[in-house]
Backbone as JSON Lines, residues from 0, in Angstrom:
{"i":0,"aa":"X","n":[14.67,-13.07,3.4],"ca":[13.24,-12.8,3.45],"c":[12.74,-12.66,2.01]}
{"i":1,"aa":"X","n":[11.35,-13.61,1.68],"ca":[11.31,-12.76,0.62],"c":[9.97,-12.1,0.19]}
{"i":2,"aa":"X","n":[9.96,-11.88,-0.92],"ca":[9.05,-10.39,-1.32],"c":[8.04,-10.7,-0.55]}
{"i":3,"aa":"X","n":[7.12,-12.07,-0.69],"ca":[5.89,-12.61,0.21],"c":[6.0,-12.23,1.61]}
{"i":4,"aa":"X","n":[6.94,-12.71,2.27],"ca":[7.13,-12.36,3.3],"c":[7.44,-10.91,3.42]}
{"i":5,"aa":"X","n":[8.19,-10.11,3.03],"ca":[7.93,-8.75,2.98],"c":[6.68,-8.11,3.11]}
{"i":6,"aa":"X","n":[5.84,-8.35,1.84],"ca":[4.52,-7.7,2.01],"c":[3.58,-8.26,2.8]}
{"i":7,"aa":"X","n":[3.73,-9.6,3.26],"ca":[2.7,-9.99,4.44],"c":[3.34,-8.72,5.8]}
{"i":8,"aa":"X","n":[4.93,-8.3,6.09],"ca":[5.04,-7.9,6.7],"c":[4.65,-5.91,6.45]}
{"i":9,"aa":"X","n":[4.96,-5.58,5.56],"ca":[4.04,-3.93,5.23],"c":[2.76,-4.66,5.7]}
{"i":10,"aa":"X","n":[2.12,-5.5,5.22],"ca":[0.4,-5.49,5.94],"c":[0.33,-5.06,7.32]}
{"i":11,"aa":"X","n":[1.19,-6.04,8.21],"ca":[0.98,-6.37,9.43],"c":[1.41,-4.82,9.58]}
{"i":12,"aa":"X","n":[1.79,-3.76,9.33],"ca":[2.21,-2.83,9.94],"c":[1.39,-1.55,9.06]}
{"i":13,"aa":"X","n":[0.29,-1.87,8.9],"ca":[-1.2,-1.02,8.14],"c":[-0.97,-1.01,6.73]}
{"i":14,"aa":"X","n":[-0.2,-1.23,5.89],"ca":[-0.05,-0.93,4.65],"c":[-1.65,-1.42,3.85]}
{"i":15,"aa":"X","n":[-2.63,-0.99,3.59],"ca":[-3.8,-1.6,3.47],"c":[-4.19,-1.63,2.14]}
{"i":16,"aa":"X","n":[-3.46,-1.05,1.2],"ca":[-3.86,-0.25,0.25],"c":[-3.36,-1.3,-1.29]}
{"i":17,"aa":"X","n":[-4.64,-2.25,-1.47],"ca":[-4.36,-3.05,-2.49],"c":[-3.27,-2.63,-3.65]}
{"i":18,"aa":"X","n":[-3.49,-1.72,-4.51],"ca":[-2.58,-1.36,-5.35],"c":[-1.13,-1.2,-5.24]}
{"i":19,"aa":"X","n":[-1.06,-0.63,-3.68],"ca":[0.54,-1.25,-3.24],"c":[1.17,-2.52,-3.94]}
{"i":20,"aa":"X","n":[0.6,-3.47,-3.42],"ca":[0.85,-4.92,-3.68],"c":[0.68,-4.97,-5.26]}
{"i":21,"aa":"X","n":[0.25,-4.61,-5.81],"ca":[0.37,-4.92,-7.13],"c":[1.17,-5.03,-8.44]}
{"i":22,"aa":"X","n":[2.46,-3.59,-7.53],"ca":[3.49,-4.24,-8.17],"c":[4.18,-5.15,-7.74]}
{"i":23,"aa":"X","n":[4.28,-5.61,-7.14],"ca":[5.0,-6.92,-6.84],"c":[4.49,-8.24,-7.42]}
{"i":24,"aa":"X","n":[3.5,-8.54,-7.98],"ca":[2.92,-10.01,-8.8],"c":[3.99,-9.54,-10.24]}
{"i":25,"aa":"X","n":[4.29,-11.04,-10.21],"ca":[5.14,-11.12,-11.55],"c":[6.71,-10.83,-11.16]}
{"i":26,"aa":"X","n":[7.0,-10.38,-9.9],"ca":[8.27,-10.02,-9.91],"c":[8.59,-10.77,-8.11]}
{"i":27,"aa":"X","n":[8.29,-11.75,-7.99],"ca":[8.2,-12.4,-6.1],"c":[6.32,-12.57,-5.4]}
{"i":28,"aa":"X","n":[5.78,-11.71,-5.99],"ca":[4.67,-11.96,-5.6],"c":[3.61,-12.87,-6.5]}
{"i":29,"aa":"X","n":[3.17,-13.94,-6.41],"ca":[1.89,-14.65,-7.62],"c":[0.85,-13.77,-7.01]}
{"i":30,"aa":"X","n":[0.03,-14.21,-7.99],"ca":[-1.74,-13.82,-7.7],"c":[-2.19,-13.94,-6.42]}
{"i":31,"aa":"X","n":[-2.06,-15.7,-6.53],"ca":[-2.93,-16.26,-5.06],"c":[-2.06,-15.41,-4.22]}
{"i":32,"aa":"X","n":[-1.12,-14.91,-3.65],"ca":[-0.59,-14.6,-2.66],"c":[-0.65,-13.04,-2.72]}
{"i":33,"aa":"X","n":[-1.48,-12.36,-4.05],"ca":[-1.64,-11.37,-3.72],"c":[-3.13,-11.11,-3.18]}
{"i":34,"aa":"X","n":[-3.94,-12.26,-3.96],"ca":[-5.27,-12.04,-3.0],"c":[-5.15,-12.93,-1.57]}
{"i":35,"aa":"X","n":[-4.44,-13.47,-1.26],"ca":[-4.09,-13.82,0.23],"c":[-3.71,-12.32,1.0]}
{"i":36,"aa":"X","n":[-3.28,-11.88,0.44],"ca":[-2.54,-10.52,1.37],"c":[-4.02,-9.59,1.45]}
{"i":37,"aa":"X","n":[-4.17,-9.41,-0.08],"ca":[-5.34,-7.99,0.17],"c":[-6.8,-8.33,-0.05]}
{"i":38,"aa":"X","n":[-6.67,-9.19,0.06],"ca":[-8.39,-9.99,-0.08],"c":[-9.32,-9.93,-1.58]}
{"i":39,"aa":"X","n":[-8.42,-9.59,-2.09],"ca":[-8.97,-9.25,-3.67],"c":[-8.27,-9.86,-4.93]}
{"i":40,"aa":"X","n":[-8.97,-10.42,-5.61],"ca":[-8.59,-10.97,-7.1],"c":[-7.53,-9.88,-7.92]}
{"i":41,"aa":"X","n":[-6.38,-10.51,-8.28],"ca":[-5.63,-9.45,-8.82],"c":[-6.16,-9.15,-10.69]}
{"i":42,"aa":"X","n":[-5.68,-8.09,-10.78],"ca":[-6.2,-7.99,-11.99],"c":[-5.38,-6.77,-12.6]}
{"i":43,"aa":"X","n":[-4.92,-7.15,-13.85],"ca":[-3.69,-6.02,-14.56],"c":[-4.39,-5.08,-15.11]}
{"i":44,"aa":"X","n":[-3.86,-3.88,-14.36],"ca":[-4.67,-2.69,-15.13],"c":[-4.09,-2.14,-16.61]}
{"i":45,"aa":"X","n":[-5.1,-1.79,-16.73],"ca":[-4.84,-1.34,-18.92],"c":[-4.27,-0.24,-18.68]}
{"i":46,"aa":"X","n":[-3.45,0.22,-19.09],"ca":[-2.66,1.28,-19.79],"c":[-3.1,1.9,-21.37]}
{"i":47,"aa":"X","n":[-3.28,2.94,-21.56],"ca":[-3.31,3.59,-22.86],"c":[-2.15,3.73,-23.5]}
{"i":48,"aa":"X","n":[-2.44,3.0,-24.76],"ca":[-0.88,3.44,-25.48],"c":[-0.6,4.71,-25.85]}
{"i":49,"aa":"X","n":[0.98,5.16,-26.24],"ca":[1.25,6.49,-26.32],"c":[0.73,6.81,-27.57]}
{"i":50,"aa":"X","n":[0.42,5.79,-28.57],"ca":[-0.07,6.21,-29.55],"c":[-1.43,6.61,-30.1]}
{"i":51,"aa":"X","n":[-1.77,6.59,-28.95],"ca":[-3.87,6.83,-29.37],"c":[-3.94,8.35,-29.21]}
């Protein structure tokens, strides 16, 4: 099975919660197949560096 298929399957069983899915792009999941799953454009959130 893989990751795609995994998280299409957490959906099917309520997992609803976009940011879930988000770690998975870049590591089994692409983009398109993350806005296939959660209906939303993925987009990498910023982090603050430790140095600011």
């Amino acid at each position: 099975m893989t990751v795609y298929d995994q998280c299409k399957l957490f959906k099917s069983w309520g997992q609803n919660d976009p940011d879930y899915y988000r770690v998975f792009v870049g590591v089994g999941l692409t983009e398109a197949q993350y806005k296939e799953i959660t209906g939303q454009e993925y987009q990498e959130t910023a982090t603050a560096s430790a140095d600011e």
